[in-house]
C-alpha positions in Angstrom: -4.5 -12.7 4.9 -4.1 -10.7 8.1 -1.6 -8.2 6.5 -3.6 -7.9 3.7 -6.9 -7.1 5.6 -4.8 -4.3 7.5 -3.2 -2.9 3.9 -7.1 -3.2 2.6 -8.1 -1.1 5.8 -5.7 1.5 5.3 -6.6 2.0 1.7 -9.7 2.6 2.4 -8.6 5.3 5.4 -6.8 7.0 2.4 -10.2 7.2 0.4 -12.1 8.5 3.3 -10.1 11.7 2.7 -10.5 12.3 6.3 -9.2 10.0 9.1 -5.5 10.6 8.0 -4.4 10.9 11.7 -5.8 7.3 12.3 -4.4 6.1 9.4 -0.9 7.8 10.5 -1.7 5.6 13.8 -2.6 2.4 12.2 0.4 2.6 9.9 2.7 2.6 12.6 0.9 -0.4 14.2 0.9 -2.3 11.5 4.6 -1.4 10.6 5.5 -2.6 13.9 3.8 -6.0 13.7 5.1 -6.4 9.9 8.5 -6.0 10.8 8.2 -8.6 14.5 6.5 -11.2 12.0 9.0 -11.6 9.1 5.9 -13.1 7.2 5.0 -9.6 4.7 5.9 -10.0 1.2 8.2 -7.2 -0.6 5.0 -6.0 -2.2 3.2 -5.7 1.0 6.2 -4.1 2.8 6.2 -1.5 -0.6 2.6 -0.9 0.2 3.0 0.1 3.1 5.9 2.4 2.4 4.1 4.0 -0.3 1.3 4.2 2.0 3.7 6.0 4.3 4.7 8.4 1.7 1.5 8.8 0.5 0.3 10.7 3.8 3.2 13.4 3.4 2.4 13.9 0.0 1.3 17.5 -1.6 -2.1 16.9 -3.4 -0.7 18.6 -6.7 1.8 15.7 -6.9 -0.2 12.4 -6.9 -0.4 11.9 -10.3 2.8 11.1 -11.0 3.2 9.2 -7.4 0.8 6.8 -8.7 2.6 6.2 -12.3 5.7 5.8 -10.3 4.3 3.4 -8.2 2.4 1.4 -10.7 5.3 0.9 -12.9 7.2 -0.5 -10.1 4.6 -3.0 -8.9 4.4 -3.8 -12.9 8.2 -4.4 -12.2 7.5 -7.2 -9.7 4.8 -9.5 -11.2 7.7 -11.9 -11.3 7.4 -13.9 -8.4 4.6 -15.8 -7.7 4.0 -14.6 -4.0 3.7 -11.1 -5.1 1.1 -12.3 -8.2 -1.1 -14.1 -5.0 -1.0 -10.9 -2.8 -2.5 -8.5 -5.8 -4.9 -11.5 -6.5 -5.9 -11.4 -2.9 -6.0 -7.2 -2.6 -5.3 -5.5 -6.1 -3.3 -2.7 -5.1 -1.9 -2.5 -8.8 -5.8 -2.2 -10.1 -5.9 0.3 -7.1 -2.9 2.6 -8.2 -4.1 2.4 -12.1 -7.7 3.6 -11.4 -5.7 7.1 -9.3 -3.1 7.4 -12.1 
């Protein structure tokens, strides 16, 4: 719940359009702590990656960041972990709204 309450906080830096230099900051915060705690799913480690990229990406190119992105979450429905962390924080709902 923790990582997904960090992820959730992040997202919502990305929508404030504004704070990207604290969201640069708490990404690299909460990259740190995912990687000491072993405990982040693939999907919340690709989150955050995406988030990553997501801060050095031209504005002109988004649209087809978020198809990429949602068609690889699609992808990874699979496993039941990854099915309880986008019932938890819909990140796939997320990407499909901005695509």
């Amino acid at each position: 719940m923790d990582i997904n309450a960090r992820l959730l906080e992040l997202l919502c830096l990305y929508e404030t359009k504004k704070q990207y230099d604290r969201m640069s900051y708490r990404l690299i915060s909460f990259g740190r702590s995912v990687v000491k705690s072993h405990e982040a799913s693939p999907l919340q480690l690709k989150t955050h990656k995406m988030l990553r990229a997501l801060l050095q990406l031209h504005p002109n190119e988004d649209k087809h960041f978020f198809r990429q992105y949602t068609n690889a979450y699609k992808e990874m429905l699979g496993e039941p972990r990854e099915r309880l962390f986008l019932k938890y924080l819909d990140v796939l709902g997320w990407l499909e709204s901005k695509s």
